[in-house]
TIDODO-138255 format. One line per 8 residues: their letters; for each residue x, y, z of C-alpha. Coordinates in nm, 4 decimals, decimal comma, padded with zeros to 6 digits, m for minus. Last residue first. Layout:
BEGIN
a = X/Y/Z  ...
This chain:
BEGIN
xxxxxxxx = m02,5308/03,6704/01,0106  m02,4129/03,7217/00,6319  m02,0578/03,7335/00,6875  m01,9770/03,5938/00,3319  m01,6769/03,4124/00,4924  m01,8819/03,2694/00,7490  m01,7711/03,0883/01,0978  m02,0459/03,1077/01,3710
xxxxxxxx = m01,9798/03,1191/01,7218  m02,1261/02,9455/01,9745  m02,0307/02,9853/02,3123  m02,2780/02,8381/02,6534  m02,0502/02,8605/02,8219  m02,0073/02,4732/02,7520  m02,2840/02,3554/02,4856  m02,3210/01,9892/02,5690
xxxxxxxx = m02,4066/01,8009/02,2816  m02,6371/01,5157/02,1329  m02,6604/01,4631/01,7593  m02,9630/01,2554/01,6368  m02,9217/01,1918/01,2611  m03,1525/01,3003/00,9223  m02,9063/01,2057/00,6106  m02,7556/01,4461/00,3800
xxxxxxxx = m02,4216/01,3236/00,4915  m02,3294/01,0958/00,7924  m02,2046/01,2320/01,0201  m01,8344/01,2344/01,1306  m01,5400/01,2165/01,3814  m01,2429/01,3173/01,3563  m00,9402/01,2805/01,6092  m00,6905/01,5588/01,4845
xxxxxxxx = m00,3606/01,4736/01,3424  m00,3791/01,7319/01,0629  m00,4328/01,5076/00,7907  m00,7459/01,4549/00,9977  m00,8299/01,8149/01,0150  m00,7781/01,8430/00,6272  m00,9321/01,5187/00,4861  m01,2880/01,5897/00,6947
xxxxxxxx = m01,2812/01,9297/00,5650  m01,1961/01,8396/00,2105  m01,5053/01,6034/00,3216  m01,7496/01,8352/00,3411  m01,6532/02,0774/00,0539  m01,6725/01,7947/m00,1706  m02,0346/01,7120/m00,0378  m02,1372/02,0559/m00,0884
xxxxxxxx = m02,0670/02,0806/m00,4155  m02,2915/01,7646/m00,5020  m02,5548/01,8613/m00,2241  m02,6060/02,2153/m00,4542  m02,5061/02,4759/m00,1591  m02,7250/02,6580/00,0799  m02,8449/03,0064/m00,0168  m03,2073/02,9205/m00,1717
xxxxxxxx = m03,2755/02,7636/00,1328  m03,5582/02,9459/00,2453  m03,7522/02,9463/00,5831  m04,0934/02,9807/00,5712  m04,3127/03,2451/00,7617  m04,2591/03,5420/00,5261  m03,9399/03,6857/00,4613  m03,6284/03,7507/00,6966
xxxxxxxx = m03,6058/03,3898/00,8001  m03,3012/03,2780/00,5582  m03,1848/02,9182/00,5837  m02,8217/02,8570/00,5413  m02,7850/02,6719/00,8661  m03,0413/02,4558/00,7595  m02,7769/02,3134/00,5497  m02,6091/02,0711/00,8542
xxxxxxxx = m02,3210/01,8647/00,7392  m02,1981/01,7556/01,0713  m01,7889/01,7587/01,1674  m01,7135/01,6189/01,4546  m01,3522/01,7280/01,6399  m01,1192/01,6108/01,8830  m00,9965/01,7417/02,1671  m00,6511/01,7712/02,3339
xxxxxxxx = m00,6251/02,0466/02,4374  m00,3434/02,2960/02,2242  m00,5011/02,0453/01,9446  m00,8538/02,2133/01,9542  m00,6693/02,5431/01,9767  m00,6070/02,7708/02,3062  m00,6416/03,1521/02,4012  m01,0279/03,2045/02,4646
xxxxxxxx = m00,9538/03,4411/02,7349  m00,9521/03,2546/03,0786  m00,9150/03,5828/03,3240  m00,6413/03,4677/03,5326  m00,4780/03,2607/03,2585  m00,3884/02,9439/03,2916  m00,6815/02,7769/03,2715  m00,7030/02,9496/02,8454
xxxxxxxx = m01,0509/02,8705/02,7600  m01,0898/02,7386/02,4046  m01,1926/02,8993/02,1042  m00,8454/02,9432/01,8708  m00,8704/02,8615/01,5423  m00,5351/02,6229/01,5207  m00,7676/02,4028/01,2206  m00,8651/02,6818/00,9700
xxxxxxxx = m00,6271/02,8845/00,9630  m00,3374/02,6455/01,0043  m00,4370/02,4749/00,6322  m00,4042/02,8271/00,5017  m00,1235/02,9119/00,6368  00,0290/02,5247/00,5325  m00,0957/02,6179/00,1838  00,1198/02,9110/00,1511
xxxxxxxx = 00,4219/02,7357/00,2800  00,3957/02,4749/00,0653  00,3716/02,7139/m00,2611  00,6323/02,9607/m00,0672  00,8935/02,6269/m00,1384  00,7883/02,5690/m00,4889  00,7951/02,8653/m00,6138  01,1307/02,9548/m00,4100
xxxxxxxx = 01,2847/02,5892/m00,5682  01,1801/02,7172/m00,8825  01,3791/03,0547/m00,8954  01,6573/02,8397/m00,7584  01,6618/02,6048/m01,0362  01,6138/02,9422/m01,2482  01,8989/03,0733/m01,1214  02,1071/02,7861/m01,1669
xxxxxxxx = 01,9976/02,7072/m01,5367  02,0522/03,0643/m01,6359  01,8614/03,4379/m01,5594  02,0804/03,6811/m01,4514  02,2935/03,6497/m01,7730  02,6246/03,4814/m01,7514  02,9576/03,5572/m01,9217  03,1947/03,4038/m01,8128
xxxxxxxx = 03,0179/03,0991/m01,7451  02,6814/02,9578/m01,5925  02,4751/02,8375/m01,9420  02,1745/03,0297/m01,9616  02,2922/03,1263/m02,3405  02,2600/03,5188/m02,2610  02,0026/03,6093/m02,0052  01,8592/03,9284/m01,8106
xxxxxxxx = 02,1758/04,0993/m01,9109  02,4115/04,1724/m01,6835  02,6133/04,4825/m01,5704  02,8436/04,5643/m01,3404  02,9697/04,8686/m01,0474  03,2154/04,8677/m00,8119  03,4951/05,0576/m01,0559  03,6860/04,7748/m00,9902
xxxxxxxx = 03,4690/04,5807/m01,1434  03,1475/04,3548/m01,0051  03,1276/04,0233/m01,1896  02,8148/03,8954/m00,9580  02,8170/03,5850/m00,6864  02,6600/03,2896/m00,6884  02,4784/03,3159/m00,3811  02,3787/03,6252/m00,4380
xxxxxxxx = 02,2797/03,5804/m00,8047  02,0438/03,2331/m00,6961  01,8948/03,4934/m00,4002  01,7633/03,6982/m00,6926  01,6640/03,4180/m00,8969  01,4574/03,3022/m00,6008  01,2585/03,6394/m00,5856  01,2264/03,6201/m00,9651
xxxxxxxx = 01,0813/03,2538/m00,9226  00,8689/03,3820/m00,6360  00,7499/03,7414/m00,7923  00,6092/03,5445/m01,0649  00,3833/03,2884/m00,8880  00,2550/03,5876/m00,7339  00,1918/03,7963/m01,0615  m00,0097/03,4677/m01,2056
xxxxxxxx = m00,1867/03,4595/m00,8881  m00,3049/03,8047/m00,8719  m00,3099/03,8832/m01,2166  m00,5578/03,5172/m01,2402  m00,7688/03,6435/m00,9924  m00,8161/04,0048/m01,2058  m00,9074/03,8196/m01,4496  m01,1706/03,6013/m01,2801
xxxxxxxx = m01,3541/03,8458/m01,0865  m01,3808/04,0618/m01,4229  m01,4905/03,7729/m01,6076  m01,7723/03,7001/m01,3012  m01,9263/04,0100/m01,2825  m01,9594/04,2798/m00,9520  m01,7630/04,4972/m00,9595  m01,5091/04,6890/m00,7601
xxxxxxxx = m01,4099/04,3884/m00,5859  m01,1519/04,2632/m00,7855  m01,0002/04,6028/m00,8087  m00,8130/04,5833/m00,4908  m00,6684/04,2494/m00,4335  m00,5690/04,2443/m00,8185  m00,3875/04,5461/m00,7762  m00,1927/04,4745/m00,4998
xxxxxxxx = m00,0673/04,1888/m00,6660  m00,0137/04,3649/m00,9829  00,1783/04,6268/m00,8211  00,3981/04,3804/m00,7001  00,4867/04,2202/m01,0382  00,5445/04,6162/m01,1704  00,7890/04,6285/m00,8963  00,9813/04,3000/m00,9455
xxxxxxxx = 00,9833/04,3759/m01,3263  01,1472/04,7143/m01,2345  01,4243/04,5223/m01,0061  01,4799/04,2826/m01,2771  01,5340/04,5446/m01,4706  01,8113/04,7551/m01,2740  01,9721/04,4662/m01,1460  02,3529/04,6262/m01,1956
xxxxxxxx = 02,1755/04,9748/m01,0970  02,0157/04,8822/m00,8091  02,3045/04,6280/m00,7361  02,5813/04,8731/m00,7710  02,3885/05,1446/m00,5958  02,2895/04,9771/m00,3048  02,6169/04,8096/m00,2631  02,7864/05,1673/m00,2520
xxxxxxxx = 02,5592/05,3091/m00,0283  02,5769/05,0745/00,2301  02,4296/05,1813/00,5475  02,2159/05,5039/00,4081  02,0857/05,2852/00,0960  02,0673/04,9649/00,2426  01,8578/05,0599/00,5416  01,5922/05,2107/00,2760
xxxxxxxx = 01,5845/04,8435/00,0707  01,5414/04,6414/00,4013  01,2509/04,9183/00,5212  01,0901/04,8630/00,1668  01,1228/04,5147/00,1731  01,0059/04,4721/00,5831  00,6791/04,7222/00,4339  00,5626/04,4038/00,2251
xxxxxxxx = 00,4368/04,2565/00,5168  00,1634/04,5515/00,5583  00,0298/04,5077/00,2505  m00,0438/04,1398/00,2733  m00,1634/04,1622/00,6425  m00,5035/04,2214/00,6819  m00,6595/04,0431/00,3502  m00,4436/03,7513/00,3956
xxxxxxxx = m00,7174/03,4714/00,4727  m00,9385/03,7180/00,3065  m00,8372/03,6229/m00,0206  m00,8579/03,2514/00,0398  m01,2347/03,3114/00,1179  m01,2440/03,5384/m00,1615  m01,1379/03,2649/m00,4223  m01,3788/03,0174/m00,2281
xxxxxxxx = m01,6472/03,2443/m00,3325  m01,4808/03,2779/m00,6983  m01,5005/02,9115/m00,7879  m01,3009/02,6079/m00,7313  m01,0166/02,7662/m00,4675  m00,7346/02,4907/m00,3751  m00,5481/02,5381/m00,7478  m00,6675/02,8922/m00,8270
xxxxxxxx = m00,4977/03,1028/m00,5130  m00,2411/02,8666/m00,4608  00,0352/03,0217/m00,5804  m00,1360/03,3745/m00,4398  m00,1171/03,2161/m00,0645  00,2289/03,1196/m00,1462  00,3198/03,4552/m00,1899  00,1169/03,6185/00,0742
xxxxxxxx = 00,2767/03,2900/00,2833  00,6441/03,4363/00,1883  00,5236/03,7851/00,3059  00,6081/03,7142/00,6703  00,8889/03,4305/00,6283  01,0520/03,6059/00,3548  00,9850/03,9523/00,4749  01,1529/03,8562/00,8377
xxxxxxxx = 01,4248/03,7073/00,6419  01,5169/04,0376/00,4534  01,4587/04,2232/00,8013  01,7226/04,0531/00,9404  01,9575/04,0131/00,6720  01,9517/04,4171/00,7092  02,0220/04,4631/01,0757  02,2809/04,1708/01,0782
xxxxxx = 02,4560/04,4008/00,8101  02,4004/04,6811/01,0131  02,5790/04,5759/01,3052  02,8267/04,4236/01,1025  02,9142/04,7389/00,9174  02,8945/04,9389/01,2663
């Protein structure tokens, strides 16, 4: 049953790496592809659903470990006994700085509690690859199956190492860097596997398929008459549409993305009148807002 268990446990470890590792990287990212708070929801959102409920494969990994190996659960609780609280406070932060952000509405407090949120993030993935560092190299544990070791001595890897040296920081920053890329390929995959295209194989043709599942390409048309808001008088107003010097950059990061993507892309040209023909098929249209205000 030891190896049944064991398999159980490594299991649900990887599962939370792979699941929560884009939460993490997601985080990492959080002020380096975001340029003001809007854009700082949007990448919010992205993992708004599932952040908290990834995290569960930890707590499930840490409860199989207690009542399937008691004794390594108690050696390494108590052996990384701070680390372990510094993990927990580092999570709480993350969670934290999802919830409160929203509770009002100012600019400092939007930015704080952005920068807990990454900051704690970027945190949890060097500690996170620490940890795995101190597996891999192993742990004085006596014959009384317990140790002890201090969060660093000399970080030189010796007899008497701390759990934070050159090698477990290396690894520490080889996590950071890893969850960073695999944050930003989420992100990326968000945007360009959205999924609007008839499945043929399927008896009732959900909308099941990608733009790159068919083979189709893509033009992208700045259009800021989208923005305009009808709900007073007889004019529309376009009070809500970006400045053209922000939304140029936003245009063509979109442009860069799908192509770097492998996606045929064509373009308009921007802030310039053009005549765009199209053939709506359905007809669908769906319109993609991260303010929602449609």
């Amino acid at each position: 049953m030891e190896t049944f268990w064991f398999i159980v446990v490594a299991a649900m470890l990887a599962i939370y790496v792979v699941l929560d590792g884009f939460d993490l990287g997601t985080g990492i990212i959080h002020h380096l592809v975001a340029r003001d708070a809007d854009e700082r929801r949007i990448v919010l959102r992205a993992i708004g659903p599932v952040w908290d409920g990834n995290e569960v494969w930890l707590l499930a990994a840490g409860g199989t470990l207690f009542f399937a190996f008691p004794i390594l659960y108690a050696a390494s609780f108590s052996g990384f006994y701070l680390p372990l609280m510094m993990v927990l406070w580092l999570l709480m932060l993350r969670g934290i700085g999802i919830e409160l952000r929203s509770h009002v509405d100012n600019g400092l407090w939007h930015s704080f509690w952005d920068f807990v949120f990454s900051f704690a993030s970027a945190l949890l993935s060097v500690f996170f690859g620490a940890a795995f560092g101190n597996v891999i190299r192993g742990v004085p544990l006596n014959a009384d199956k317990v140790f002890f070791e201090p969060l660093w001595t000399d970080f030189r890897v010796g007899s008497a190492p701390g759990i934070l040296d050159w090698y477990t920081v290396l690894a520490g920053l080889v996590a950071l860097v890893a969850l960073t890329v695999h944050g930003a390929n989420y992100i990326a995959a968000k945007i360009r596997e959205l999924r609007v295209f008839e499945d043929p194989a399927e008896a009732s043709r959900h909308v099941n398929l990608s733009v790159g599942d068919i083979g189709g390409s893509v033009l992208v048309v700045s259009q800021f008459t989208l923005a305009g808001d009808c709900r007073k008088g007889r004019r529309p107003s376009f009070d809500q549409a970006a400045p053209p010097d922000v939304a140029r950059l936003l245009y063509e990061d979109v442009v860069r993305e799908l192509r770097s993507a492998g996606l045929p892309t064509a373009t308009g040209e921007f802030q310039a009148t053009m005549q765009v023909s199209l053939v709506n098929d359905g007809p669908v249209t769906l319109l993609l807002d991260s303010r929602k205000r449609f």
